[in-house]
C-alpha positions as CSV (number, residue, x, y, z in Angstrom):
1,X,94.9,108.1,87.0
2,X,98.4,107.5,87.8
3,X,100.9,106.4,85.7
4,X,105.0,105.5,85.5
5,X,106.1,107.9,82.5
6,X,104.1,110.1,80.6
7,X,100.8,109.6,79.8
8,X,97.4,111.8,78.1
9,X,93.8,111.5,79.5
10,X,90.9,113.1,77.0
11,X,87.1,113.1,77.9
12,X,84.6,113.0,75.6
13,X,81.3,114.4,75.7
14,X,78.5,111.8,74.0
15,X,75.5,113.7,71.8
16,X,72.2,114.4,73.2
17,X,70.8,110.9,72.1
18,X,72.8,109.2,74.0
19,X,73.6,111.4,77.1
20,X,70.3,111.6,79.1
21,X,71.3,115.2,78.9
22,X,68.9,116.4,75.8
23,X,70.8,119.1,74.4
24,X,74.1,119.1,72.4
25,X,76.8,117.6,69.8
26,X,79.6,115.3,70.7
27,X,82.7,117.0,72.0
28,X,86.2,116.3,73.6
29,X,88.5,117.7,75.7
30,X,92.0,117.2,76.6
31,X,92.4,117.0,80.6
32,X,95.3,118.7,82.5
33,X,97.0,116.9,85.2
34,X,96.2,118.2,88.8
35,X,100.0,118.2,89.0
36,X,99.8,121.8,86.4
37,X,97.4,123.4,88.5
38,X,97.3,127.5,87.9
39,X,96.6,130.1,90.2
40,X,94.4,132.5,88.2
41,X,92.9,131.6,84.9
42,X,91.0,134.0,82.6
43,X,88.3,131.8,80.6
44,X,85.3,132.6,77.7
45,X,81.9,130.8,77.7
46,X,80.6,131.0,74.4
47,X,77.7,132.6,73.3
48,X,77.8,131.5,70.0
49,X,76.2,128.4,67.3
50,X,72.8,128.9,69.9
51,X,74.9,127.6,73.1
52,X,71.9,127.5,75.7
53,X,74.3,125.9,78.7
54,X,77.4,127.3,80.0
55,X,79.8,125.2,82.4
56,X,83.3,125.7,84.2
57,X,84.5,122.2,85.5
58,X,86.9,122.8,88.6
59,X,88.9,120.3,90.4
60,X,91.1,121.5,93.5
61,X,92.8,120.4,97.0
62,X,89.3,120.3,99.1
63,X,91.1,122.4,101.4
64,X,91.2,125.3,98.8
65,X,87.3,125.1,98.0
66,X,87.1,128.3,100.6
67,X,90.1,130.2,98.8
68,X,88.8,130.1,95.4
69,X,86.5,132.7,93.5
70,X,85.3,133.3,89.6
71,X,84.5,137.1,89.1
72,X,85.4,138.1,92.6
73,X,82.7,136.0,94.4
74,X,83.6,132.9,96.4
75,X,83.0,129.8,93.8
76,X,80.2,127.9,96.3
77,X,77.7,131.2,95.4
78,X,77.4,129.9,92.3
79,X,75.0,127.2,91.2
80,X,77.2,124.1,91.3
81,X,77.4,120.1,92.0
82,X,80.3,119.0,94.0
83,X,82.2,115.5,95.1
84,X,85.9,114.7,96.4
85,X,87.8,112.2,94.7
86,X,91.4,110.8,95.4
87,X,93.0,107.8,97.8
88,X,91.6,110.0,101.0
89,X,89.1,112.5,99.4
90,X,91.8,114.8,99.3
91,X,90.4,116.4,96.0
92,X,87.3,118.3,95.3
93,X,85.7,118.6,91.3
94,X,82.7,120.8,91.1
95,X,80.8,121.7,87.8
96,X,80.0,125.2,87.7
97,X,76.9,126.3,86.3
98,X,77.7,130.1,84.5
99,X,76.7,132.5,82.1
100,X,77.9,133.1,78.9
101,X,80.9,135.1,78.3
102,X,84.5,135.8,79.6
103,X,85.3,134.4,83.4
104,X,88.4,134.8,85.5
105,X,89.1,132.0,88.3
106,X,91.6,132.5,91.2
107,X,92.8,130.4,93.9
108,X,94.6,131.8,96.6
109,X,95.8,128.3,97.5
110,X,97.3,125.3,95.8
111,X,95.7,125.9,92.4
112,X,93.3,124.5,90.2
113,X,92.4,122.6,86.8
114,X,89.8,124.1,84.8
115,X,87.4,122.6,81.9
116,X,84.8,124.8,80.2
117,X,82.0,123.4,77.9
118,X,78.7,124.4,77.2
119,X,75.7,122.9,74.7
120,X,73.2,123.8,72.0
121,X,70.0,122.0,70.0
122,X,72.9,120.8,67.9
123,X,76.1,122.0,69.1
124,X,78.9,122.1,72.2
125,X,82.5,122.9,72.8
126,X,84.8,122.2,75.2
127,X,88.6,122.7,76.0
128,X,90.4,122.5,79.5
129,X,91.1,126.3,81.1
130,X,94.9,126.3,80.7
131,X,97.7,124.4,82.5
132,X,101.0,125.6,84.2
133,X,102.9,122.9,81.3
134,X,105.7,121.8,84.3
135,X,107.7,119.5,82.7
136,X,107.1,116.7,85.6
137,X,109.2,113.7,84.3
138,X,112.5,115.3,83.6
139,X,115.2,114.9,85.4
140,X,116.4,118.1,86.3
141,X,120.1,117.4,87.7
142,X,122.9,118.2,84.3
143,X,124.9,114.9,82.7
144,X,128.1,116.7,83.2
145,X,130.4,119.3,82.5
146,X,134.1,120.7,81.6
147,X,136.6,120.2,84.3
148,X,137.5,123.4,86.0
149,X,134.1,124.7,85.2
150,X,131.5,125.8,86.9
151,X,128.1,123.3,87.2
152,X,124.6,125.0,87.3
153,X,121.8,122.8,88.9
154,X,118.5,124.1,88.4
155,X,115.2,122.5,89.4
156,X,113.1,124.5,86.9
157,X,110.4,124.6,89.3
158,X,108.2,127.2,91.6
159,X,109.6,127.8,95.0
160,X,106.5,128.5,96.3
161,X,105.3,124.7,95.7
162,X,108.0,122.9,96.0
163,X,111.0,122.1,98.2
164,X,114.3,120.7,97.1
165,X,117.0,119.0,98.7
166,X,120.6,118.0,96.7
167,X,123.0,115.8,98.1
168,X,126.4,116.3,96.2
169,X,129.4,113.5,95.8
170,X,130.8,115.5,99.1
171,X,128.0,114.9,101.7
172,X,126.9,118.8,101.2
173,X,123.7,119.4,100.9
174,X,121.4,122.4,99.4
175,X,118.0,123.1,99.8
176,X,118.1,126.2,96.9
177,X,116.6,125.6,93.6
178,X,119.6,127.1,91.8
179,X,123.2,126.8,92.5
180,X,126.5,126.7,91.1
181,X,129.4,124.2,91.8
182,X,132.8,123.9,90.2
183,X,134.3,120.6,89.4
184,X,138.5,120.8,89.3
185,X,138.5,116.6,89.0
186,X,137.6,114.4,86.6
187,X,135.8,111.4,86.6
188,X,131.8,110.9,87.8
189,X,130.1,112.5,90.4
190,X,127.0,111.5,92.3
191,X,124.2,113.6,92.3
192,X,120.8,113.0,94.0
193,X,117.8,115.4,94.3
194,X,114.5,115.0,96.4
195,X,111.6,116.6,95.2
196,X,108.8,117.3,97.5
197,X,105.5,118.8,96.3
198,X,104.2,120.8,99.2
199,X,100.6,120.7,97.5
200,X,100.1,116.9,96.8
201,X,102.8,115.8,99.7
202,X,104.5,113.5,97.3
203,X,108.2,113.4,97.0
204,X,110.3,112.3,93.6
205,X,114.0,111.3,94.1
206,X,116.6,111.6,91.0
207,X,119.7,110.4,90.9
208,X,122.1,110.7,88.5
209,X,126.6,110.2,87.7
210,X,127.3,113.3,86.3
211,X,131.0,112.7,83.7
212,X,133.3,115.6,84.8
213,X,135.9,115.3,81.0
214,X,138.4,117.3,79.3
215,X,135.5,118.5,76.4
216,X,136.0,121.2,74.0
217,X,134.4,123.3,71.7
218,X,134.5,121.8,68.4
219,X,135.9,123.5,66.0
220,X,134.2,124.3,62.9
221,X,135.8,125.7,59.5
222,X,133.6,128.4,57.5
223,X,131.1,128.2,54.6
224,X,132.3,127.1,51.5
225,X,131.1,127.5,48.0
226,X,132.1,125.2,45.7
227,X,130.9,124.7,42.0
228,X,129.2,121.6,40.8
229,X,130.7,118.0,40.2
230,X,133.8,119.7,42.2
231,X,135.3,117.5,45.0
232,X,136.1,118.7,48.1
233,X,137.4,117.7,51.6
């Protein structure tokens, strides 16, 4: 699923009548973008309400299947069913057959999404295995500032996945995630940032004209207690 702004995929799990699968309730479960992947993710399997079936979904970079293990032991040793999904297979999302109880995943790579579920005679559950909550469509670069003051620009984002690359009004260019600038003009500046995602290969580019003005604090009078039906200013 792709999408131009901000957008919410859910699954839901259909009862045993109408699954083919001959055990457990309806469920639903939000699904995590592969874009909030996590490195290590500490998960429970529930024994509970007669839960006879365990799961852990896991979808990956297919070049990470190798680099990624649940309790210490690579992830293909368990019992699983795998594909690879994506424009050029790119992906891999394997359903994990486990036992009951609490389960820690880690990747040594990229990262990973995880969705646990599990079914009874009558019941299930499900909920995705936590997300790193990047917040993907913001533009990170500041509308502005005070003249004769210093600008901070921060991407907000891990080094260790992505590069940057700002281009200032000046030609200068920066490649660190956080920096500082002062402004001692006024008027608008041109900012652009590239964005490249060193996992997924994809690159974003933000542009923005940050308004360099003569702001100032406002000033603000104190509390004042007045009696009612009594006008004041």
């Amino acid at each position: 699923i792709r999408a131009d702004g901000p957008s919410l995929a859910a699954q839901y799990n259909v009862g045993a009548n109408g699954s083919g699968h001959n055990l457990g309730d309806p469920s639903m479960g939000l699904l995590n973008s592969i874009e909030q992947t996590r490195d290590t993710v500490t998960i429970f399997n529930s024994r509970f309400q007669l839960i006879l079936e365990n799961y852990i979904n896991v979808v990956g970079r297919e070049s990470d299947w190798d680099f990624i293990t649940i309790d210490g032991q690579p992830i293909a040793s368990f019992p699983h069913e795998k594909g690879n999904i994506g424009p050029n297979d790119e992906f891999f999302h394997a359903s994990i057959t486990v036992e009951d109880g609490a389960h820690t995943i880690i990747s040594q790579g990229c990262g990973f999404i995880a969705t646990v579920y599990g079914y009874g005679d009558l019941e299930s559950y499900a909920y995705g295995g936590g997300a790193s909550f990047i917040d993907i469509n913001a533009n990170p670069i500041p509308e502005g500032g005070c003249l004769d003051e210093e600008i901070v620009f921060d991407t907000g984002l891990p080094e260790n996945r992505y590069d940057v690359e700002w281009t200032f009004e000046d030609g200068s260019i920066s490649n660190a995630h956080q920096l500082s600038r002062p402004y001692n003009e006024l008027g608008t500046f041109p900012v652009q940032l590239i964005i490249h995602d060193l996992c997924l290969d994809d690159r974003d580019t933000l542009q923005r004209e940050m308004l360099i003005s003569l702001r100032q604090a406002v000033a603000a009078s104190a509390d004042v207690e007045v009696c009612r039906g009594t006008t004041i200013s």
